[in-house]
C-alpha positions as a Markdown table, in Angstrom:
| # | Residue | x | y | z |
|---|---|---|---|---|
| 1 | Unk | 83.6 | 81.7 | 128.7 |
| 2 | Unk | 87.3 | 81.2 | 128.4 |
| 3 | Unk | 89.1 | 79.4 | 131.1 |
| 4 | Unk | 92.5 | 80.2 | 132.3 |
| 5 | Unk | 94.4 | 77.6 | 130.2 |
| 6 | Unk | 92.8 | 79.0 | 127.0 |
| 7 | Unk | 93.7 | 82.5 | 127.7 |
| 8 | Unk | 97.7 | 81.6 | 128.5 |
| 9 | Unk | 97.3 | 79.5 | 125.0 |
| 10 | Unk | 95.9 | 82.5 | 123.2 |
| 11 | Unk | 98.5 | 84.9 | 124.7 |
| 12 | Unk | 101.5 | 82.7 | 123.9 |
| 13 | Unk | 100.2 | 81.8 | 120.6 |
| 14 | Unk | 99.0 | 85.2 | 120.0 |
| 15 | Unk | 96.3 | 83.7 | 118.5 |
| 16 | Unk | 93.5 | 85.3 | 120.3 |
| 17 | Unk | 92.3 | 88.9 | 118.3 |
| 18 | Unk | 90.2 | 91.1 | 120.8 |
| 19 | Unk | 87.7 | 93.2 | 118.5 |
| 20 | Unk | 85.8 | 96.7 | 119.8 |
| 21 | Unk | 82.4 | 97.2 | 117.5 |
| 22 | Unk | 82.1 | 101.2 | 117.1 |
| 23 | Unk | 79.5 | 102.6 | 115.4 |
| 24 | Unk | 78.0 | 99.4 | 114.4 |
| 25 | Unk | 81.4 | 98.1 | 112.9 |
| 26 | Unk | 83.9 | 95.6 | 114.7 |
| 27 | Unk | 87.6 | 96.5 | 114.7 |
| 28 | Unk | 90.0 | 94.0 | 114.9 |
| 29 | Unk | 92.5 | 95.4 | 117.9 |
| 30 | Unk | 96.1 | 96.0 | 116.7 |
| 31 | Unk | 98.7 | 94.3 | 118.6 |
| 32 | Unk | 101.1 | 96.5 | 121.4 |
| 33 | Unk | 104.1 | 97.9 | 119.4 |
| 34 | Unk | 107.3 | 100.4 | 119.9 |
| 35 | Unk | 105.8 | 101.5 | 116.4 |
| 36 | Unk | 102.5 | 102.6 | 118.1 |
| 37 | Unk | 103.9 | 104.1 | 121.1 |
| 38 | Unk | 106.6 | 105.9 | 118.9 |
| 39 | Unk | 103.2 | 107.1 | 116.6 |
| 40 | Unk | 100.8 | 108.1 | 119.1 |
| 41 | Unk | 103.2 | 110.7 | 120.5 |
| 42 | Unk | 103.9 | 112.2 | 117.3 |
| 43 | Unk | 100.1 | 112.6 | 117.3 |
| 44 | Unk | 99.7 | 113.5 | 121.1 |
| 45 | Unk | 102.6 | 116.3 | 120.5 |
| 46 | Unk | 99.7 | 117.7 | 117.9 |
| 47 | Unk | 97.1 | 118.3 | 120.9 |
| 48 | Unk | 96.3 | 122.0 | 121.4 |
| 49 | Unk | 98.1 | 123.3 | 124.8 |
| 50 | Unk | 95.9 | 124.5 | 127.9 |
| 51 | Unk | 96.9 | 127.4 | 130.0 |
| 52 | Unk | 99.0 | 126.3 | 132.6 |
| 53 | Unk | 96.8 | 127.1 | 135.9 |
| 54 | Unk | 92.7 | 126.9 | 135.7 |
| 55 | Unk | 90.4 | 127.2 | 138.3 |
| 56 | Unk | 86.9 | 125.7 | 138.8 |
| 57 | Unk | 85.1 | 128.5 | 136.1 |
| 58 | Unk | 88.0 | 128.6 | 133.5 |
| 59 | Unk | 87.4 | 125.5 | 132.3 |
| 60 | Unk | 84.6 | 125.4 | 130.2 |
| 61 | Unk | 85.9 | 128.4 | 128.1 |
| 62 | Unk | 89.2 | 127.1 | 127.7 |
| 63 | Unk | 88.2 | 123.5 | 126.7 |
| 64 | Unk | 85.8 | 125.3 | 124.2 |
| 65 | Unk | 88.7 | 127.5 | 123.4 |
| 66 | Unk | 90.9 | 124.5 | 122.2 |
| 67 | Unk | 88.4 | 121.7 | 121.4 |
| 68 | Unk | 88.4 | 123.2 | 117.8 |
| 69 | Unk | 91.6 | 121.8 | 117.6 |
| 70 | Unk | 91.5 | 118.8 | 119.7 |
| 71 | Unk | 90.3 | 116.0 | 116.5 |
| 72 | Unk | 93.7 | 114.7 | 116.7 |
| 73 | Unk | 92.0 | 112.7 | 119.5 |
| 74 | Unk | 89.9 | 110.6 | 117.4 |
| 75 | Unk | 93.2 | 109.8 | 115.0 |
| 76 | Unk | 95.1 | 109.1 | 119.0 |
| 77 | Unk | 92.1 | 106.5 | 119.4 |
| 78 | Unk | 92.3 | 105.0 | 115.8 |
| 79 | Unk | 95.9 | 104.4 | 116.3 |
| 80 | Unk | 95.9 | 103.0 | 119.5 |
| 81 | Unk | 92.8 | 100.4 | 118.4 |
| 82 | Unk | 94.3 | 99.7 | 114.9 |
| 83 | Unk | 98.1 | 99.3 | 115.9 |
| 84 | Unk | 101.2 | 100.8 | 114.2 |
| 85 | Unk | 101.1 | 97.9 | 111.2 |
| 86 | Unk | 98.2 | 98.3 | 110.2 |
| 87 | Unk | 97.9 | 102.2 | 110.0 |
| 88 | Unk | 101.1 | 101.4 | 107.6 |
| 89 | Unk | 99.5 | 99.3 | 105.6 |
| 90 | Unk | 97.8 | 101.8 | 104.6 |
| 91 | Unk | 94.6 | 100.2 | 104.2 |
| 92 | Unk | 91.3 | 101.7 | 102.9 |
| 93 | Unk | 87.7 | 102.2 | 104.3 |
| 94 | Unk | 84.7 | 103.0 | 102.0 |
| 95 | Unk | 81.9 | 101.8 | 100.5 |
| 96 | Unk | 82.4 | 98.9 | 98.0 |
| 97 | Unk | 79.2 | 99.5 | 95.5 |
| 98 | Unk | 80.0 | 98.0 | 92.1 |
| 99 | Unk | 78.9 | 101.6 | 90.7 |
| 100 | Unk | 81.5 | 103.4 | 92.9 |
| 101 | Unk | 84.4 | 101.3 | 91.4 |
| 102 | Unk | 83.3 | 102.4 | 87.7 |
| 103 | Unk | 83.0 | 105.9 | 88.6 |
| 104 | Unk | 86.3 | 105.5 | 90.3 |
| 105 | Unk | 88.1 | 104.0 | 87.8 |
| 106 | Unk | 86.8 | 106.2 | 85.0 |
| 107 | Unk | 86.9 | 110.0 | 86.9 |
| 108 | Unk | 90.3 | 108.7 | 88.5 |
| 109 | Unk | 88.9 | 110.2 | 91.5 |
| 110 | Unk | 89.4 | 108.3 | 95.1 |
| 111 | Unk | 86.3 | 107.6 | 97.2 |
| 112 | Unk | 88.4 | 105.5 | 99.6 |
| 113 | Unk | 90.1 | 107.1 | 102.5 |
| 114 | Unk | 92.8 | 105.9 | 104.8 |
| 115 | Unk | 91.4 | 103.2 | 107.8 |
| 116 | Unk | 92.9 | 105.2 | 110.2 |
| 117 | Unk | 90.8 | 108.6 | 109.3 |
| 118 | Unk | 87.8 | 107.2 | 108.7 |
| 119 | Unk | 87.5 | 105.1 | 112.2 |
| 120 | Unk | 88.8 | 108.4 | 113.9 |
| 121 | Unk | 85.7 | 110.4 | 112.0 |
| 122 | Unk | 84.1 | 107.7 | 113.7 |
| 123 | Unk | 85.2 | 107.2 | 116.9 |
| 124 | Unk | 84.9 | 111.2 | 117.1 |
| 125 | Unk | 80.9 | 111.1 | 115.7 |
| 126 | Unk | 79.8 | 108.1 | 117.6 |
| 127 | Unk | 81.2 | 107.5 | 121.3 |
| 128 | Unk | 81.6 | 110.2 | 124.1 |
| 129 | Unk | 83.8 | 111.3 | 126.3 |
| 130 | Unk | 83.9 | 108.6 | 129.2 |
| 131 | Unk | 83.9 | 105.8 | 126.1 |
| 132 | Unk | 87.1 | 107.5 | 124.9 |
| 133 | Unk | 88.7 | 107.7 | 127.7 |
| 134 | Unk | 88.4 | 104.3 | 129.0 |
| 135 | Unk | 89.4 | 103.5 | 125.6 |
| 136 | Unk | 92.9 | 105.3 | 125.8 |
| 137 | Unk | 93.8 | 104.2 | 129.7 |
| 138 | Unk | 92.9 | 100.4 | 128.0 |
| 139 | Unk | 94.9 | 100.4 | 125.3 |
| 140 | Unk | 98.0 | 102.3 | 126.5 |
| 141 | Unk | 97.8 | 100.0 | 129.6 |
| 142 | Unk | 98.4 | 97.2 | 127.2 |
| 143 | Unk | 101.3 | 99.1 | 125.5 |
| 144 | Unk | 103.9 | 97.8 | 128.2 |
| 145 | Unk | 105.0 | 101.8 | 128.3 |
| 146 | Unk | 107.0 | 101.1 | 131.4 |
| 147 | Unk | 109.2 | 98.5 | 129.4 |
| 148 | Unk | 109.6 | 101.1 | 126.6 |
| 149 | Unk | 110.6 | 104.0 | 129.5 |
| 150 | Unk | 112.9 | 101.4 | 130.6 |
| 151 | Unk | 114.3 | 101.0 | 127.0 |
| 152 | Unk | 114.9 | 104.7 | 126.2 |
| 153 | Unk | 116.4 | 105.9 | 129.6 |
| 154 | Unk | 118.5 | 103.5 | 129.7 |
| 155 | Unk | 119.8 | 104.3 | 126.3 |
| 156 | Unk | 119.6 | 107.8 | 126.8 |
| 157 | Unk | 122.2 | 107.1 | 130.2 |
| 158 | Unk | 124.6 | 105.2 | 128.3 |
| 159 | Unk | 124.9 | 108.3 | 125.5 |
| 160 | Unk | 125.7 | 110.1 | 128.5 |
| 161 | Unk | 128.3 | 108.1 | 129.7 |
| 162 | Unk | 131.6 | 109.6 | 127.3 |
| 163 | Unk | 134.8 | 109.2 | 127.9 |
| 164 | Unk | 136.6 | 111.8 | 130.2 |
| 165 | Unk | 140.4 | 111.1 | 128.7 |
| 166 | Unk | 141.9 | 110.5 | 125.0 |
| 167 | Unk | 143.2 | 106.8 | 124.7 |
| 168 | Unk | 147.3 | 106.9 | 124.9 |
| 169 | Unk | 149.2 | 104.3 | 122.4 |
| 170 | Unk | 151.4 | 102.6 | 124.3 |
């Protein structure tokens, strides 16, 4: 058990590295970037759109309508766990036989896929709904987005602001 002291150590040091095991695996947790708020909405803007009003017994058909589409959430999830660095680093996932590397490096073929796509194949085979979703309110809670909504509209005001006369020499 940590005590209070050891946590504010951790946090100012950043030296403390949360893990979540999925699917018998332990992921190190990325830290809270712009970069990851800035990628997850590219990848949220890719989520299949629901009808705008549903009652009670249009649900069901119209989540089985999208959910064809709806993998994207797994990659969401991935993201949000691994962190925008990370995904950048492009880092690869696979199995890492001795056998595989010489068929590899003699077919030229790749066996390794990106991190990111295998831990959403992942997250997407192994945890359910509920899991997922407490997943997603955890990690964008610790993305600070009220700091980055702060950022942007302000910005966003001061390319409003223009000037409303031509400068006269004097």
């Amino acid at each position: 058990m940590k005590t209070i002291e050891k946590q504010a150590a951790d946090a100012i040091l950043q030296s403390a590295t949360e893990t979540i095991e999925i699917g018998g695996k332990k992921w190190e947790i990325g830290k809270p970037t712009v970069g990851t708020i800035i990628m997850a909405s590219e990848l949220v803007s890719q989520l299949p759109k629901f009808k705008d009003e549903l009652t009670g017994k249009d649900i069901i058909p119209e989540v089985m309508r999208v959910a064809k589409d709806a993998k994207v959430i797994g990659k969401i999830v991935a993201l949000l766990i691994l962190g925008a660095k990370r995904v950048l680093e492009h880092r690869k996932s696979g199995k890492g036989q001795w056998w595989r590397w010489i068929w590899n490096w003699f077919f030229h073929r790749k066996q390794m896929r990106e991190e990111i796509d295998a831990l959403a194949d992942l997250i997407l085979q192994e945890l359910d709904a509920d899991h997922i979703f407490s997943i997603i309110s955890d990690r964008l809670g610790h993305l600070q987005l009220g700091s980055f909504f702060g950022i942007t509209t302000s910005l966003s005001q001061s390319n409003i602001l223009k000037a409303t006369k031509d400068e006269v020499d004097a």
